[in-house]
C-alpha positions as CSV (number, residue, x, y, z in Angstrom):
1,X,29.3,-25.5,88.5
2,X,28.7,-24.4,92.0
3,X,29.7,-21.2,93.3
4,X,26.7,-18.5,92.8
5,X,26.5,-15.9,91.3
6,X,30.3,-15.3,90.9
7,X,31.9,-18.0,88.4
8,X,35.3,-18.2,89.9
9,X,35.0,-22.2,89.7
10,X,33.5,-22.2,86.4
11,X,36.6,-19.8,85.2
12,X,39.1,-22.0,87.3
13,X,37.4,-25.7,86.3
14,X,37.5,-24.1,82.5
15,X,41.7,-23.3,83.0
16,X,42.1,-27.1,84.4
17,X,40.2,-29.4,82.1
18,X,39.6,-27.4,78.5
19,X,35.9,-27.7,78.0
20,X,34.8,-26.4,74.5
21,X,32.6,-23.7,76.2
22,X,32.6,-21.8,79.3
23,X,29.9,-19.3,79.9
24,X,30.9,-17.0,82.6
25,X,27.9,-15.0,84.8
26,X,30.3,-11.8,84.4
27,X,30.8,-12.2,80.4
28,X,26.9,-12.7,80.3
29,X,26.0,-9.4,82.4
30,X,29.1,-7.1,81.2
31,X,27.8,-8.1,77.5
32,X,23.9,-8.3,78.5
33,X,23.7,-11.0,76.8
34,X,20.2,-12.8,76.9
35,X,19.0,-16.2,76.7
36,X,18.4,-15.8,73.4
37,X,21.8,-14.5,72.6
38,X,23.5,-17.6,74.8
39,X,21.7,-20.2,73.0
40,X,22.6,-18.7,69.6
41,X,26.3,-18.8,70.6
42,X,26.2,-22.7,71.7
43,X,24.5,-23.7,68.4
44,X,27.0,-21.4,66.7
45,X,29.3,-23.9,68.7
46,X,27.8,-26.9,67.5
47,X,27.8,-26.3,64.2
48,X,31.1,-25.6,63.6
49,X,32.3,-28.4,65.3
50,X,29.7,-30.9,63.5
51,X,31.1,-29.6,60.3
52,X,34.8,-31.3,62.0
53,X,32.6,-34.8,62.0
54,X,32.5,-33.8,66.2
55,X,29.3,-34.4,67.5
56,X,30.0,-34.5,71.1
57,X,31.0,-31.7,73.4
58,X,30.8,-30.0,76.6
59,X,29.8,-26.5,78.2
60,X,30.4,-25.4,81.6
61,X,27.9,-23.1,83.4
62,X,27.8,-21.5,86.4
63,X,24.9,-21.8,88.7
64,X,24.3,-18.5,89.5
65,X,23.7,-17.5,85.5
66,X,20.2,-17.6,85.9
67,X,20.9,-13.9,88.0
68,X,23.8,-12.7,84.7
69,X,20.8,-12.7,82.4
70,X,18.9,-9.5,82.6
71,X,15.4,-10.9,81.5
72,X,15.9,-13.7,84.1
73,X,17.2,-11.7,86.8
74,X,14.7,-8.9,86.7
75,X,11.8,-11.9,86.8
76,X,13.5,-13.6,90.0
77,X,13.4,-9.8,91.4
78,X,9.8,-9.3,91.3
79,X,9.1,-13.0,92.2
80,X,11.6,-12.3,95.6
81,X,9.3,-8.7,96.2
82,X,6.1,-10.6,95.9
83,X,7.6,-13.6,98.4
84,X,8.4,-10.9,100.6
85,X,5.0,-9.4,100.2
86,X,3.8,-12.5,101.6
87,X,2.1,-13.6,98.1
88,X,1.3,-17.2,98.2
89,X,3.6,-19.4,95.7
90,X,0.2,-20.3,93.7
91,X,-0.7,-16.6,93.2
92,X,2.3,-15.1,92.6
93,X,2.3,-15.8,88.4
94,X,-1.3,-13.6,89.2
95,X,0.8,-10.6,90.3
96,X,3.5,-10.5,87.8
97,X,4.1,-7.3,86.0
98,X,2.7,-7.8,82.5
99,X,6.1,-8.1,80.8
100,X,7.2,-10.3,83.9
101,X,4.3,-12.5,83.5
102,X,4.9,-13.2,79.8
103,X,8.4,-13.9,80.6
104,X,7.3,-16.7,83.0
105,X,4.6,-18.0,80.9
106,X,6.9,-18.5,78.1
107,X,9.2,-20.9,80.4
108,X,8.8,-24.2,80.4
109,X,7.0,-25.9,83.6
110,X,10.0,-26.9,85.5
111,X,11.5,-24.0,85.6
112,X,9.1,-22.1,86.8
113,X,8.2,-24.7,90.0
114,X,12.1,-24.0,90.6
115,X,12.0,-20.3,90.5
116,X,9.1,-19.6,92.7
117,X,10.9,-21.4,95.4
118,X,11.3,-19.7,98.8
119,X,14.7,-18.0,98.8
120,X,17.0,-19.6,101.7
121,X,18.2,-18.8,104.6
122,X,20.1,-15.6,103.3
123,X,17.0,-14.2,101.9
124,X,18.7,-15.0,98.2
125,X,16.8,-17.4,95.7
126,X,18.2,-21.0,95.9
127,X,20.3,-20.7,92.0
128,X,21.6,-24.6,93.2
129,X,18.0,-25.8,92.3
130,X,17.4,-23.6,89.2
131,X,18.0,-25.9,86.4
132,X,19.3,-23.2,83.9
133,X,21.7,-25.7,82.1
134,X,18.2,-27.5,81.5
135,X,16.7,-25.1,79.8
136,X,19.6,-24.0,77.7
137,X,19.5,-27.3,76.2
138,X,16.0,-27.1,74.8
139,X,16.3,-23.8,73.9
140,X,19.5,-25.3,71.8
141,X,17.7,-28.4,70.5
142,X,15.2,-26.3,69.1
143,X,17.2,-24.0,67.5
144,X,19.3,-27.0,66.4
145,X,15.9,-28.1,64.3
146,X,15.7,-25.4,62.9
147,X,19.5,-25.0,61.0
148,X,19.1,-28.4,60.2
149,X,15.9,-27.8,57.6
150,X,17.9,-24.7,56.1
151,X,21.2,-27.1,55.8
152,X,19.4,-29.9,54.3
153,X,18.7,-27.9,51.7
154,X,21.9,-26.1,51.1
155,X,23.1,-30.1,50.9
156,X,20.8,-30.5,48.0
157,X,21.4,-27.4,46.2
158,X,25.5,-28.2,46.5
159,X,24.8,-32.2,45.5
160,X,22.7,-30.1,42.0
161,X,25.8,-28.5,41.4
162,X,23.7,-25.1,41.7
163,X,25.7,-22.0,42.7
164,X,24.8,-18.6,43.6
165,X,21.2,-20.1,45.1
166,X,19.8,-19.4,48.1
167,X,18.2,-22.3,51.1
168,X,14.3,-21.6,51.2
169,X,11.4,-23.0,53.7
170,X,8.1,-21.7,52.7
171,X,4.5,-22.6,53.9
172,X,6.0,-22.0,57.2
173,X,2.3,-21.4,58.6
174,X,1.6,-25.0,58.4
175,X,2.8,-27.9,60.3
176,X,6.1,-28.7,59.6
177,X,5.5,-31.6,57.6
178,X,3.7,-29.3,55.5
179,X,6.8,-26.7,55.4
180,X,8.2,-26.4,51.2
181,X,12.1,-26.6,51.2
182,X,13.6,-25.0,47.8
183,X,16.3,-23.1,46.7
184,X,15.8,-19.4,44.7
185,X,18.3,-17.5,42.6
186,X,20.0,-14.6,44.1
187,X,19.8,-13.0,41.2
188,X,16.3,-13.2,41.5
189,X,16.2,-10.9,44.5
190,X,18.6,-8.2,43.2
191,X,16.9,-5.0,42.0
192,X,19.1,-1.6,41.2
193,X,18.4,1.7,42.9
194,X,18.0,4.4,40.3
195,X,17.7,7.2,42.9
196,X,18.6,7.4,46.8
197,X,16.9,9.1,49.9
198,X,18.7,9.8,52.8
199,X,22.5,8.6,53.7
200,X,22.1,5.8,51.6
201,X,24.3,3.2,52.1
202,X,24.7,1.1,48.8
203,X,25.3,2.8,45.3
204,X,23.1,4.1,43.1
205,X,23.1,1.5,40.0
206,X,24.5,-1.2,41.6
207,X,22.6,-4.7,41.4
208,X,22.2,-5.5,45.0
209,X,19.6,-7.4,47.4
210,X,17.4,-4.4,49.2
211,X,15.6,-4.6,51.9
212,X,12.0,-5.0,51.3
213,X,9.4,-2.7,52.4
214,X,6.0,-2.9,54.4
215,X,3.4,-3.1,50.9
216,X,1.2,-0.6,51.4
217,X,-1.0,-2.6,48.9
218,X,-0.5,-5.9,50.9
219,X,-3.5,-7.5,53.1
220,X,-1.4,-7.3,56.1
221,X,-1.6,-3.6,55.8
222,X,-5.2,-3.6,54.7
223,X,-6.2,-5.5,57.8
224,X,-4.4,-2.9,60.4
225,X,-6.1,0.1,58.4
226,X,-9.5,-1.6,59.0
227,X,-8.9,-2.0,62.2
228,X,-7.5,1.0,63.0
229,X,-10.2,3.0,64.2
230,X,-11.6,0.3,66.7
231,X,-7.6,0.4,68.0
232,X,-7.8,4.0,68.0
233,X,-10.9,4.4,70.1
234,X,-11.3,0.9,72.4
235,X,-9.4,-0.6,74.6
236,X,-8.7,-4.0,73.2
237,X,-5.0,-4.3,73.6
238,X,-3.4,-7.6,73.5
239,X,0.2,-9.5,74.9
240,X,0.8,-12.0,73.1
241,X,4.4,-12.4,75.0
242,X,7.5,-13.5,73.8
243,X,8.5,-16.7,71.5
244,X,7.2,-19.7,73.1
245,X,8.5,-23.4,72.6
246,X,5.9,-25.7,73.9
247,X,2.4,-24.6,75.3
248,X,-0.5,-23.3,74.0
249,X,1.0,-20.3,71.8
250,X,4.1,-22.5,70.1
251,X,2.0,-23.0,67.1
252,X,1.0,-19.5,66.7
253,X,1.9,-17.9,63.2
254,X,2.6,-14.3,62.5
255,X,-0.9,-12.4,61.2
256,X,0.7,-11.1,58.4
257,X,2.1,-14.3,57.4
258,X,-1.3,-15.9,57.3
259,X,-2.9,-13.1,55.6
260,X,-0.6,-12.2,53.4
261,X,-0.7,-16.0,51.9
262,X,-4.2,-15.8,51.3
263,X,-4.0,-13.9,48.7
264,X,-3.3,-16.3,45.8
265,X,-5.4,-14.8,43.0
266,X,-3.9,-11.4,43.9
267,X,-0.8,-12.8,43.1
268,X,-1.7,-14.5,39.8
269,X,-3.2,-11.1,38.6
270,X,0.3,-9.6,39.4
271,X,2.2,-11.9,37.9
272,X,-0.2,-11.2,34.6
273,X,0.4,-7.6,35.0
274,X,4.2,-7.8,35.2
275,X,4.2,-10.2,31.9
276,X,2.1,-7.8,29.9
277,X,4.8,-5.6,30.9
278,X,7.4,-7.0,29.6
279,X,5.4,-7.6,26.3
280,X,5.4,-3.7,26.0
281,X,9.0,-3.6,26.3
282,X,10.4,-6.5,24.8
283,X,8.9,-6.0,21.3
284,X,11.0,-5.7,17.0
285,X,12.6,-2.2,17.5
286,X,13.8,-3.0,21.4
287,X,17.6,-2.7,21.8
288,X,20.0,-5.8,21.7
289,X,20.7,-4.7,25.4
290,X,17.2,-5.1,26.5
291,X,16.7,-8.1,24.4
292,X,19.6,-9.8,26.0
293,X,18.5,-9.1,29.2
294,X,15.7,-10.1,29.2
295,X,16.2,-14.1,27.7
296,X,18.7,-14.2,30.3
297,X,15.9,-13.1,33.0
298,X,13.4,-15.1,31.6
299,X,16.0,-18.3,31.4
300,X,16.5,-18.1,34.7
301,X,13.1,-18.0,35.8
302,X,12.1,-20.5,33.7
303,X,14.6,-23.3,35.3
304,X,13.9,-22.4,38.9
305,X,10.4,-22.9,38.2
306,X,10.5,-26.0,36.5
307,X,13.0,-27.1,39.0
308,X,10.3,-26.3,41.8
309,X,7.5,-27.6,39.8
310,X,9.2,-30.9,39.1
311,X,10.1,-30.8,43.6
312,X,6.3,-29.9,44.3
313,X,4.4,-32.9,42.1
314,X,6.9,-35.2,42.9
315,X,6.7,-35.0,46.6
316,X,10.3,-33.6,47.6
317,X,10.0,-30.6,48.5
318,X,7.5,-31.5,51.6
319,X,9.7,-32.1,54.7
């Protein structure tokens, strides 16, 4: 909608003719919101009006958002310093900040052609040609992709007639076609404090799901203590900027991802460990308590892994 920075027509066109979304410039930059934190709430949109069999909808956005985001505005900022520093269009990306610069490398091509344009005649960037709306909806789609693995699977687990399960995509360092959907036991991820540092915020002997912690033992945290002195002592810092969508970084996996997946034996000899363990405790002269917990353990684990067994030869669980 037209009107700059200000979004008096957007709030005005929204009273008049209902549209299912507004997103107001004021809202955004009261809120500091980011584009990020925009895009999540028109998928949030979406979604729950997909799950009303309504697949259609609209969204009315100012043009002058592109100045309500923070990120955005502080990159058209320096871009309008540099312009007025004389800096050629095809050298300003050269004189970004660093932060700057991997803001506008992570855009995609058209919108950066539109925000290096010459501000007009006012000496304030031209927001009519900045196609933010554009840009908003492939940030959605993508994200859209995204919920829609995770919901297929929830589909499958409810048409199993499985409760208390929860949606997993795994392998996520290959292509997706490569990507493992499943489904694992909640159950499976409980543990039960015995003891509590600090201001603890769930109780003491209470199943729950707990956050997991860096592994000291892992290979992702082997690898930063090898390198750790090199970082200490050279200068061999790295940005690899924000998320990207398209480009030469899209693909890129998390380190510790990669590493951590490589080690398969490592995981076989832990998995032999924990079962000699349970050998030792699960033995004539344990009590009916321990006994009973454990078949039930050991049930469970069983079925999910004949379940994801049966998935994995038979081809299924490849998306």
């Amino acid at each position: 909608m037209m009107g700059r920075k200000a979004s008096h027509v957007a709030l005005e066109c929204a009273l008049q003719s209902h549209p299912n979304m507004v997103i107001l410039g004021e809202e955004v930059s009261v809120s500091k919101l980011t584009i990020f934190d925009i895009t999540k709430q028109i998928c949030d949109a979406v979604q729950a009006r997909a799950e009303k069999d309504k697949y259609h909808g609209v969204v009315l956005i100012p043009e002058g958002l592109v100045e309500s985001i923070p990120e955005l505005y502080a990159l058209l900022q320096e871009i309008h310093g540099l312009h007025n520093k004389g800096v050629s269009v095809e050298n300003i990306s050269s004189h970004l900040s660093p932060w700057a610069s991997a803001l506008f490398e992570f855009l995609p091509p058209f919108i950066r052609k539109q925000l290096l344009l010459h501000p007009g005649s006012d000496d304030s960037a031209q927001l009519s040609q900045i196609e933010i709306e554009k840009l908003l909806a492939q940030l959605v789609e993508t994200e859209m992709d995204k919920r829609l693995v995770l919901g297929h699977v929830c589909y499958h687990i409810v048409a199993a007639g499985l409760n208390g399960y929860m949606a997993t995509v795994t392998n996520l360092k290959s292509p997706v076609n490569k990507w493992k959907c499943g489904a694992a036991p909640i159950t499976s991820m409980m543990t039960v404090k015995r003891w509590s540092r600090g201001a603890a915020t769930s109780q003491i002997g209470k199943p729950a799901v707990h956050m997991a912690s860096v592994d000291l033992k892992g290979k992702a945290y082997e690898l930063l203590r090898q390198n750790s002195s090199s970082f200490m002592m050279e200068d061999i810092y790295r940005n690899p900027g924000p998320l990207q969508f398209e480009g030469s970084g899209a693909d890129t996996k998390p380190i510790s991802l990669c590493v951590e997946d490589q080690d398969y034996m490592g995981r076989i000899k832990k998995l032999q460990e924990y079962l000699e363990k349970v050998k030792s405790i699960v033995k004539p002269g344990c009590s009916q308590d321990v006994l009973k917990a454990a078949v039930s353990a050991m049930a469970s684990v069983t079925e999910m892994l004949t379940i994801m067994s049966s998935l994995s030869f038979s081809g299924q669980a490849t998306i």
